[in-house]
N, C-alpha and C positions, 0 to 999 in steps of 0.2 A: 679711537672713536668709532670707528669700522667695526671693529669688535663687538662691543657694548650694543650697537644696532642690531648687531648680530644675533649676539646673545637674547636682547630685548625679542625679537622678530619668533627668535624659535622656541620661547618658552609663550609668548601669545598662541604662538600654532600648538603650541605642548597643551597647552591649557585648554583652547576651542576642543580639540580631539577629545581631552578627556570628558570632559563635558557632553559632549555630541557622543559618546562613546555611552557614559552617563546614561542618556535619555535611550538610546539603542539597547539598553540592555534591559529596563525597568519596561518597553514596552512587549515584549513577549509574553512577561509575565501576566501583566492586563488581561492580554488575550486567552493567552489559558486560565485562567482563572472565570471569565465568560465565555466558556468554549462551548455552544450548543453541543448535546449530547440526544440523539435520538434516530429511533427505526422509524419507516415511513410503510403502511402497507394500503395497496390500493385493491379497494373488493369489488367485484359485481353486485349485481343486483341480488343474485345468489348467496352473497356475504362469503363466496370464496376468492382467497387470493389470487391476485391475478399478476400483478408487479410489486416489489419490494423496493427500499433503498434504507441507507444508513447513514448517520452521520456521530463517527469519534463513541458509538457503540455496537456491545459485537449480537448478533441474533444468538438465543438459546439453545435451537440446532441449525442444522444446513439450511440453506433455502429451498433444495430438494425437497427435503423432507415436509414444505409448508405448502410450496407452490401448488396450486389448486384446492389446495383443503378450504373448510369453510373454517374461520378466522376464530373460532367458538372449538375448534375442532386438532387446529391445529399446535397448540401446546396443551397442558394437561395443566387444565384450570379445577380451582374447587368446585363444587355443585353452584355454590351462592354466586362467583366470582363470573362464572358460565353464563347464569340467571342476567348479573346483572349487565353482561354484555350486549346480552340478546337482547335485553331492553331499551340500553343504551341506544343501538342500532336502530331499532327501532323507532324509538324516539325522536333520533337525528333526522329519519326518513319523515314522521310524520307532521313535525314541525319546521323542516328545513333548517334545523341549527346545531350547533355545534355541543355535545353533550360529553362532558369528563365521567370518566368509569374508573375507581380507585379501582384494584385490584392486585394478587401475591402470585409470584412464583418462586418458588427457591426461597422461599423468606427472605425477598427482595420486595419492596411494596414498588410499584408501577400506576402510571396513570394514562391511561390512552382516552383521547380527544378522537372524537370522533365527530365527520363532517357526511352529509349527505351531500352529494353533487347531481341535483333533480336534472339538467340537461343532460348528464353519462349515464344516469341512474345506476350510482354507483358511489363508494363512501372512500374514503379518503381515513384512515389511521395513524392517527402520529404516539408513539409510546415512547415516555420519558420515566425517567426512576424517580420516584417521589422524594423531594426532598425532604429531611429530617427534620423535626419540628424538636424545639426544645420547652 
């Protein structure tokens, strides 16, 4: 009888584990699969960088090679893609809002959000890789 309890007791525990095991293992995957991906660059008024951050993406070149350059200046944009930066920029400043700028590098398409911040006077860049449209 002692037995049977036994046995009954430690296949319940067999069972919760896998189960709980189960659910432990299906949520990582979640998370990577909504994993924000994105550079953060913060400009002066100047429109040159001034602080950087990253999040599960890697910069183009060093940060060296960015830090203080004007954000227009610092990777090698097309002529139009340049254009429509600096208007972007522009725009954020003169309405206070938030304006998206498609643009390519690398035959990668990108989209940078750009935020004016009138108390720092100073813009806030956030760049994500465009997702693919079918």
């Amino acid at each position: 009888m002692k037995m049977h309890l036994l046995l009954a007791s430690l296949c319940v525990v067999c069972s919760t584990g896998s189960v709980m095991s189960m659910d432990q293992q299906q949520k990582p995957v979640k998370k990577e699969a909504k994993m924000e991906r994105h550079l953060l660059f913060i400009l002066n008024k100047d429109r040159q960088i001034t602080e950087y951050g990253s999040r599960n993406m890697e910069f183009l070149v060093p940060p060296k090679e960015f830090l203080g350059k004007v954000i227009t200046d610092a990777v090698p944009l097309s002529d139009g893609d340049k254009k429509a930066m600096t208007k972007g920029l522009a725009s954020a400043r003169k309405h206070n809002a938030t304006r998206r700028v498609p643009y390519a590098l690398q035959d990668i398409k990108f989209v940078a959000a750009i935020k004016y911040q009138k108390d720092k006077d100073s813009f806030s860049v956030k760049v994500r890789e465009s997702e693919a449209k079918s």
